[in-house]
C-alpha positions as CSV (number, residue, x, y, z in Angstrom):
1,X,-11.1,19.8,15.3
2,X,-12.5,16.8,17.4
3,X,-13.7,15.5,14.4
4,X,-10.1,15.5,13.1
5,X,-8.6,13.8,15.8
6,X,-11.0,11.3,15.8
7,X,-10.4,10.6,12.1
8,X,-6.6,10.0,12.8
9,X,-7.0,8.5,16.0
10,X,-5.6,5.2,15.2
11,X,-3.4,6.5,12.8
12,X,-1.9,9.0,16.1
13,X,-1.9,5.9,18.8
14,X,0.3,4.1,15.8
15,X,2.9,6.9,15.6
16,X,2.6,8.0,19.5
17,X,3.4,4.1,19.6
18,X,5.9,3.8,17.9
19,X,7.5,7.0,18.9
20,X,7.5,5.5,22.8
21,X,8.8,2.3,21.6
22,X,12.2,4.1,20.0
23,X,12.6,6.3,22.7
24,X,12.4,2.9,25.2
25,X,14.9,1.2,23.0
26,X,16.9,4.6,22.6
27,X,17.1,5.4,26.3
28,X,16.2,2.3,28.4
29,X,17.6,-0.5,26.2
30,X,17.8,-2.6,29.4
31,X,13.7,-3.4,29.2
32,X,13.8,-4.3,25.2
33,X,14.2,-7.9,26.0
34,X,10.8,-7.9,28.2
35,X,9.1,-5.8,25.5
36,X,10.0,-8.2,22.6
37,X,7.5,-10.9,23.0
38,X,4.9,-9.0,23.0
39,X,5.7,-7.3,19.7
40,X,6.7,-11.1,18.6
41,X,2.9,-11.9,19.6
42,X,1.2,-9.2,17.8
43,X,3.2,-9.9,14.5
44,X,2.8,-13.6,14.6
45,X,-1.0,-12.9,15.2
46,X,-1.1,-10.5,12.3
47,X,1.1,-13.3,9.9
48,X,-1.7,-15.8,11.1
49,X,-4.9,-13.5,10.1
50,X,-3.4,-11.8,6.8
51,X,-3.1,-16.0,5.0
52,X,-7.2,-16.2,5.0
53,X,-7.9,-12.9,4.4
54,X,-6.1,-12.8,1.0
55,X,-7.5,-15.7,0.5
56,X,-10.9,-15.1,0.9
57,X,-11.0,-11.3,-0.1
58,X,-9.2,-12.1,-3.6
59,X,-11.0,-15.2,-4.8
60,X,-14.1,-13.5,-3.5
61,X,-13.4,-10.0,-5.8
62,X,-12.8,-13.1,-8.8
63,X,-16.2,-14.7,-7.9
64,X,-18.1,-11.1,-8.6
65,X,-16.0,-10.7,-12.1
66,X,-19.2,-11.5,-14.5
67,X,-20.6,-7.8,-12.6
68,X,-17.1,-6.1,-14.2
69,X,-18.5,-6.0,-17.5
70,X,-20.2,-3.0,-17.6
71,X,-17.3,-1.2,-17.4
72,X,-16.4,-2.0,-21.5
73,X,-13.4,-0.1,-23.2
74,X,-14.0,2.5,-20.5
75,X,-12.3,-0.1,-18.2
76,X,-9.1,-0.7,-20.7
77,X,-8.8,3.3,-21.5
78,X,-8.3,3.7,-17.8
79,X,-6.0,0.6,-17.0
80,X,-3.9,2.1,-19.4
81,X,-3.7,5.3,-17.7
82,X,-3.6,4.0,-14.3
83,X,-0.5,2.0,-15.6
84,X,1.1,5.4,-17.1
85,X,0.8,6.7,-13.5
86,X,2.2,4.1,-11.3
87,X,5.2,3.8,-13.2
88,X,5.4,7.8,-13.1
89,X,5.5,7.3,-9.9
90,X,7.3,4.4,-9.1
91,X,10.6,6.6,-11.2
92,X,9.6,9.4,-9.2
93,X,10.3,7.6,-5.7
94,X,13.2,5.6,-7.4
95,X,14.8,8.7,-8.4
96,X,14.4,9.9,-5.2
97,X,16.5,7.3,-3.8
98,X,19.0,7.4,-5.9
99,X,19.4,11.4,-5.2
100,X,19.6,10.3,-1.2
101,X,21.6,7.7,-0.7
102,X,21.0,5.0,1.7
103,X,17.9,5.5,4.2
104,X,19.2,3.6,6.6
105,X,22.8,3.2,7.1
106,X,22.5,0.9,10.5
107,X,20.9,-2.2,8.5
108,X,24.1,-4.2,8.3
109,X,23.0,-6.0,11.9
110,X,20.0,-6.9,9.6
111,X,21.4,-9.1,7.3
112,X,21.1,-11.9,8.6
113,X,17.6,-11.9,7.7
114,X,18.3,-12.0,4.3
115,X,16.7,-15.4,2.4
116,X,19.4,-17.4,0.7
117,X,20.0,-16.4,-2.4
118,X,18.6,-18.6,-6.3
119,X,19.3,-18.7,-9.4
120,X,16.9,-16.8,-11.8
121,X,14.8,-19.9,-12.8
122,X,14.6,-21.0,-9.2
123,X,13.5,-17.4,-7.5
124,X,10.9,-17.3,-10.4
125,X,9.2,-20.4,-10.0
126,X,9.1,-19.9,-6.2
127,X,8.0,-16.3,-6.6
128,X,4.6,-17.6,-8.6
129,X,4.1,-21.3,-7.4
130,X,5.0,-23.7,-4.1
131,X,5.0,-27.2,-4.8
132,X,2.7,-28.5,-2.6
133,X,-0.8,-27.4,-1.5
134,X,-0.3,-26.8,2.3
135,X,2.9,-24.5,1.4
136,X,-0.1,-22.1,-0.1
137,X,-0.6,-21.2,3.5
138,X,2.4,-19.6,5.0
139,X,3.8,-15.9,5.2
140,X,6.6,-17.1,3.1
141,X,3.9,-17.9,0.1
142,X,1.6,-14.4,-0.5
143,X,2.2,-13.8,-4.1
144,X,1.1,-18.1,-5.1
145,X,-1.7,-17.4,-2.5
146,X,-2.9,-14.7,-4.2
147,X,-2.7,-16.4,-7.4
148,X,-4.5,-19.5,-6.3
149,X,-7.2,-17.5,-5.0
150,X,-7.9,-15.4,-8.0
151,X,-8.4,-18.9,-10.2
152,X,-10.4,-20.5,-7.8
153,X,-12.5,-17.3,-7.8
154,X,-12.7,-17.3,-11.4
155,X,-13.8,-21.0,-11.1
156,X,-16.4,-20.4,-8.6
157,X,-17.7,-17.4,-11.1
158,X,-17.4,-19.8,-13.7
159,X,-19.4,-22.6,-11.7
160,X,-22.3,-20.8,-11.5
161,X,-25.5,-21.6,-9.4
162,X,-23.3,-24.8,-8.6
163,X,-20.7,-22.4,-7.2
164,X,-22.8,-19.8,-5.4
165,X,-22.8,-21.9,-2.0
166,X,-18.9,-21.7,-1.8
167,X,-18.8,-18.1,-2.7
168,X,-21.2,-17.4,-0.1
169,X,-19.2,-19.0,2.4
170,X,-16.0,-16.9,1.0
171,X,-18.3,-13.8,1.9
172,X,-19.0,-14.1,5.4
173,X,-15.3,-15.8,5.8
174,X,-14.1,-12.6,4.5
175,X,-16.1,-10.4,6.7
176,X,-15.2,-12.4,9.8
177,X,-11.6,-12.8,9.5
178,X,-12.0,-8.7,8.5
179,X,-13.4,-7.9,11.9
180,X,-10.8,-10.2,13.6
181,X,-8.4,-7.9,11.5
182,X,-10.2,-4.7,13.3
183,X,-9.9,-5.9,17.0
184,X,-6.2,-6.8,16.5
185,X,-5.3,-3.4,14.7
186,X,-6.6,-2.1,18.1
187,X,-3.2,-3.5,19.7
188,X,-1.1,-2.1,16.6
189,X,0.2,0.8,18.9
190,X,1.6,-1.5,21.3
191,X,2.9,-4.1,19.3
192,X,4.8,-1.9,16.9
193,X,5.9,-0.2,19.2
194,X,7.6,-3.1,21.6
195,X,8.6,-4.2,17.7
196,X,10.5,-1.0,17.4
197,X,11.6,-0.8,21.1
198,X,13.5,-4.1,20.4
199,X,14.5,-2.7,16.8
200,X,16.3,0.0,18.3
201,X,18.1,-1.3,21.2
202,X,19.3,-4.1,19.5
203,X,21.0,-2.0,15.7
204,X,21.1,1.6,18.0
205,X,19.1,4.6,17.8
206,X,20.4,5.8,14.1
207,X,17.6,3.8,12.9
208,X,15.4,6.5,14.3
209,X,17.6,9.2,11.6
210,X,17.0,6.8,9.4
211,X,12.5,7.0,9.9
212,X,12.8,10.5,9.9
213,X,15.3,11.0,6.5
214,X,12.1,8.3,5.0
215,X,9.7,10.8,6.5
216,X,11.3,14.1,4.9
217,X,11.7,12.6,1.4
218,X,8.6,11.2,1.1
219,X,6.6,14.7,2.3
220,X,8.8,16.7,-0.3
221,X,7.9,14.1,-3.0
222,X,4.5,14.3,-2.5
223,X,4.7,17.6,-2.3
224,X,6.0,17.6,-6.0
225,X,4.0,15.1,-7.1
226,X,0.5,17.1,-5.5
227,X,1.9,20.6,-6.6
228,X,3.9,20.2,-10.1
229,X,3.4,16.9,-11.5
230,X,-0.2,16.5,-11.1
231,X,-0.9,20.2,-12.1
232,X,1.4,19.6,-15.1
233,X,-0.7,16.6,-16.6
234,X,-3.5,18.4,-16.4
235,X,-2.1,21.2,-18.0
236,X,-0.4,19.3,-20.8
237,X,-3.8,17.5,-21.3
238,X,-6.4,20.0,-20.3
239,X,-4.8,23.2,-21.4
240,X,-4.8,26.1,-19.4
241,X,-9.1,26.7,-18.5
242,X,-8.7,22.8,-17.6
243,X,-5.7,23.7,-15.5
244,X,-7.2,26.8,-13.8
245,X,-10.9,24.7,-13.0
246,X,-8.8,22.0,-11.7
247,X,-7.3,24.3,-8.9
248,X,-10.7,26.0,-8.6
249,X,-12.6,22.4,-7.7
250,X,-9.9,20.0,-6.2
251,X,-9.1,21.7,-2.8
252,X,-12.3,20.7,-0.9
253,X,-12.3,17.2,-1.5
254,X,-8.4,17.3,-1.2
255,X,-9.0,18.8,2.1
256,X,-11.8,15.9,3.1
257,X,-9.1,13.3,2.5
258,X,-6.5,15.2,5.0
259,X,-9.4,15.9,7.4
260,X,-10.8,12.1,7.4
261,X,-7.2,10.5,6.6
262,X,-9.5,8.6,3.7
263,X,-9.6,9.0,-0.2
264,X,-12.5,6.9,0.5
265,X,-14.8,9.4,2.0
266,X,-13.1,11.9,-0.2
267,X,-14.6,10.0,-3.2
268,X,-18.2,11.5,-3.9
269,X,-16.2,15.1,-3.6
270,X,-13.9,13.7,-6.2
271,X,-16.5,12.6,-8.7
272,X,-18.4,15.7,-8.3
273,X,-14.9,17.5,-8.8
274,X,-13.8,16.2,-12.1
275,X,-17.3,16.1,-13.3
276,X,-17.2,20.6,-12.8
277,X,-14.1,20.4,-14.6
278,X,-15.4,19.3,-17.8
279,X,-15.2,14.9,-17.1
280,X,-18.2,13.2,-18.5
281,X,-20.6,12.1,-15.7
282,X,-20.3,8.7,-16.9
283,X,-16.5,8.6,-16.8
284,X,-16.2,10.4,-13.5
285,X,-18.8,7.7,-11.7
286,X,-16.6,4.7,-12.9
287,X,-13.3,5.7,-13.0
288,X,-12.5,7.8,-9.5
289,X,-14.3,4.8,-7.4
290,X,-12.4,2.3,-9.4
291,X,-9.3,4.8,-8.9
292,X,-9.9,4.9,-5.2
293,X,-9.4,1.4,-4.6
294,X,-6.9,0.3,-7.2
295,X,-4.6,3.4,-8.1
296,X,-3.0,4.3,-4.9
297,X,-0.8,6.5,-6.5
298,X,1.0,7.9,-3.4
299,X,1.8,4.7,-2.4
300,X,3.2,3.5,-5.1
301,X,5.8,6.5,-4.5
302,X,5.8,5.2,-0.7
303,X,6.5,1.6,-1.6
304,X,9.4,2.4,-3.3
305,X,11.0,4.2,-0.1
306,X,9.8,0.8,2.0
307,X,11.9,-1.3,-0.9
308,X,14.9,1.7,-0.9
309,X,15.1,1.4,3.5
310,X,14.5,-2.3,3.8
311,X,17.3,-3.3,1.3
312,X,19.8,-0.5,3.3
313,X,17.9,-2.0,6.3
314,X,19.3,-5.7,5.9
315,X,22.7,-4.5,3.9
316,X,21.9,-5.1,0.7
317,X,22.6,-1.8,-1.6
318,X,20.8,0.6,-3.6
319,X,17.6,-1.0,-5.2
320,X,17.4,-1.9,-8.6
321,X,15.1,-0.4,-11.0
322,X,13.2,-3.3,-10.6
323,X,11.9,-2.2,-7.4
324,X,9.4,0.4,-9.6
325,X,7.4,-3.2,-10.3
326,X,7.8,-4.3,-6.5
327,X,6.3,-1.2,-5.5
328,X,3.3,-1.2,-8.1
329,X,2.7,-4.8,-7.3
330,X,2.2,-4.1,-3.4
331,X,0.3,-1.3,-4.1
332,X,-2.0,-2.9,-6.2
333,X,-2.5,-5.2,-3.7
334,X,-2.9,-2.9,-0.8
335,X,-5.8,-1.5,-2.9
336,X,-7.5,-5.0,-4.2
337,X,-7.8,-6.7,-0.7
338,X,-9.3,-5.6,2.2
339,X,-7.2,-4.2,4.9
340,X,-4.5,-5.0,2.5
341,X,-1.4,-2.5,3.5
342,X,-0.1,-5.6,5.6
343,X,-0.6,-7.6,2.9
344,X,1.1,-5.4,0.6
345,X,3.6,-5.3,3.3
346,X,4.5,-9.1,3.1
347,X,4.6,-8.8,-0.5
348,X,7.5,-6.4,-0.6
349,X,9.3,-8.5,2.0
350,X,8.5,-12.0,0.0
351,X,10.1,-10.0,-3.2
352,X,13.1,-7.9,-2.1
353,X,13.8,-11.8,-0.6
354,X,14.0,-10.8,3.4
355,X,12.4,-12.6,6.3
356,X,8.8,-11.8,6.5
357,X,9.6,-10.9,10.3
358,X,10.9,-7.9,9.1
359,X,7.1,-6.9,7.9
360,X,7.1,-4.5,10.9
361,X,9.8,-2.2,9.5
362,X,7.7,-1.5,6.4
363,X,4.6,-1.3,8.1
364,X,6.5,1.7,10.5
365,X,7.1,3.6,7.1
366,X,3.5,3.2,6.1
367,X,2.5,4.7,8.9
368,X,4.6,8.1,9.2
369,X,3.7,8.7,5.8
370,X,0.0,8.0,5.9
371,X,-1.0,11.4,6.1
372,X,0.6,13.3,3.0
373,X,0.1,9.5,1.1
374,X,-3.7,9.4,1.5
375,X,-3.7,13.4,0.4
376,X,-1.9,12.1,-3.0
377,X,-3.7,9.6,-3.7
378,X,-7.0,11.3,-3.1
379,X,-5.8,13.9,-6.0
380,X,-4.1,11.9,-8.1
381,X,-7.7,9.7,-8.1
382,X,-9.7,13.0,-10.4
383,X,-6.2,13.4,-12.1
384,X,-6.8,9.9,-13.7
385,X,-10.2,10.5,-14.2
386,X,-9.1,13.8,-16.3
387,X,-6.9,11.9,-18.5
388,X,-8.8,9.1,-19.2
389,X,-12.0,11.2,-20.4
390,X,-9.2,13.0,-22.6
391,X,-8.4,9.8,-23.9
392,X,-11.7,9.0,-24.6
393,X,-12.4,12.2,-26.5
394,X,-9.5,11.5,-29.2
């Protein structure tokens, strides 16, 4: 049991944080103005650490590409079924929405922070690109950050010997800022929750309804998702003694993920999981690592809900189906770069077209549904790895 609490410790001060912050702003609204500076703080600190570590920890993971090779068709048999999955599940959470109706009727005070609108040409060209080199470095400029990164890590890759010094330098860049990224997580409980204390004084304490109706949907979707859909593509795929050894081998490493809040350590369980039910060893060793930092299954389904409550958040409507790629997108991301849910954060903020300031309302959703999230994504890892050996087999 200790060992459990330990494992969520930070993931419990995050929600105990945020819990005292809405009850401040719910009940003593009168000391939300002394508490919103330092939530101000601890965001503007996060905004300033997030630019260099997509920076260095994508064109860092384009500098190693030439080491990627090895992975052959086995690599493009399981993109394709990674991709099958995410938008699976990126309808699943859309349909969700649609079936519940706004998550967060309060956001009207909100919009305000929406950007000004573009045409379609315009928004495109500033989604991908900024027109001048310093711009790469803001909050408002993730998705062309990311994008720069990635080719100048495929030219230092490219470069060679004559590159190695600079992609050295991106490595312990990368680690540094990453530690930096550690200590300041150690003030997330207070800072989200002087955010959220200031959140709720200042749009009233239906916002709180409004976490907890987020909360509920998401824990009965992953609760489909972990007990019917999942089962159901391996059933459909593996026929019934692949459907029965799936149940027989998935609960303990399923149960490693809850107990350590990580698909991470949950990983050797995986691979050891789809290889008893019939995966080839070789499959099973490349795809559920590769799985377990790229798929993120279960929070694709989450990122949909953080799209659905920020638009209702700020007044702007039901999402569009387009929010399925948003979600995907800052999924993908979470996944790719390290400490990367605030990253993925940004991104949803930079796409929906809301002030990045508003980061900390998604990053509140990621954190009350961190727990049923990192158990779907853990089973959902050896679920790809099933279908992509089946795949391979045809």
């Amino acid at each position: 049991m200790n060992a459990v609490l330990k494992n969520y410790a930070s993931t419990l001060a995050m929600l105990a944080g945020v819990l005292a912050g809405g009850l401040i702003g719910a009940f003593w609204p009168a000391a939300a103005p002394y508490l919103k500076p330092f939530g101000d703080i601890f965001l503007n600190l996060l905004f300033s650490l997030v630019i260099p570590l997509v920076f260095c920890s994508i064109a860092l993971s384009f500098c190693r590409l030439r080491s990627g090779g090895r992975l052959g068709s086995l690599l493009l048999r399981s993109g394709i079924v990674f991709l099958g999955i995410w938008l699976l599940y990126g309808l699943a959470g859309y349909l969700c929405v649609l079936c519940s109706g706004p998550l967060a009727a309060a956001g009207l005070s909100f919009s305000d922070a929406v950007l000004p609108a573009q045409s379609r040409a315009d928004a495109l060209v500033s989604a991908f690109s900024v027109p001048d080199f310093p711009q790469l470095f803001s909050k408002y400029s993730i998705l062309p950050l990311m994008i720069f990164s990635a080719l100048l890590g495929a030219g230092i890759s490219a470069a060679g010997e004559k590159g190695a010094p600079m992609a050295r330098a991106l490595d312990a860049c990368n680690e540094a800022v990453m530690r930096a990224m550690d200590y300041l997580m150690v003030l997330a409980p207070v800072g989200l929750g002087c955010y959220f204390a200031a959140s709720v004084a200042e749009i009233g304490a239906s916002v709180l309804g409004g976490y907890l109706k987020v909360f509920g949907l998401y824990a009965l979707l992953a609760f489909l998702l972990f007990a019917v859909v999942n089962p159901a593509l391996v059933l459909l795929t593996r026929g019934k003694a692949g459907f029965a050894a799936f149940w027989r081998h998935i609960v303990p490493p399923s149960l490693t993920a809850l107990a350590t809040a990580s698909s991470s350590v949950a990983m050797p369980g995986n691979i050891e999981a789809a290889r008893r039910m019939g995966v080839d060893e070789s499959v099973s060793g490349a795809v559920v690592p590769l799985a377990t930092n790229l798929l993120k299954a279960g929070s694709v389904a989450g990122a949909v809900l953080k799209v659905a409550f920020l638009m209702a958040f700020c007044g702007m409507g039901t999402p569009s189906p387009a929010c399925i790629g948003i979600a995907v997108l800052a999924a993908v991301v979470s996944g790719a770069v390290a400490n990367g849910g605030v990253t993925g954060d940004l991104l949803i903020c930079a796409l929906v077209g809301v002030d990045p300031s508003l980061v900390g309302v998604v990053m509140i959703i990621g954190t009350i549904i961190d727990i049923p999230a990192t158990l779907l994504n853990s089973q959902t890892n050896v679920v790809a790895a099933l279908l992509t050996d089946r795949s391979l087999q045809k």
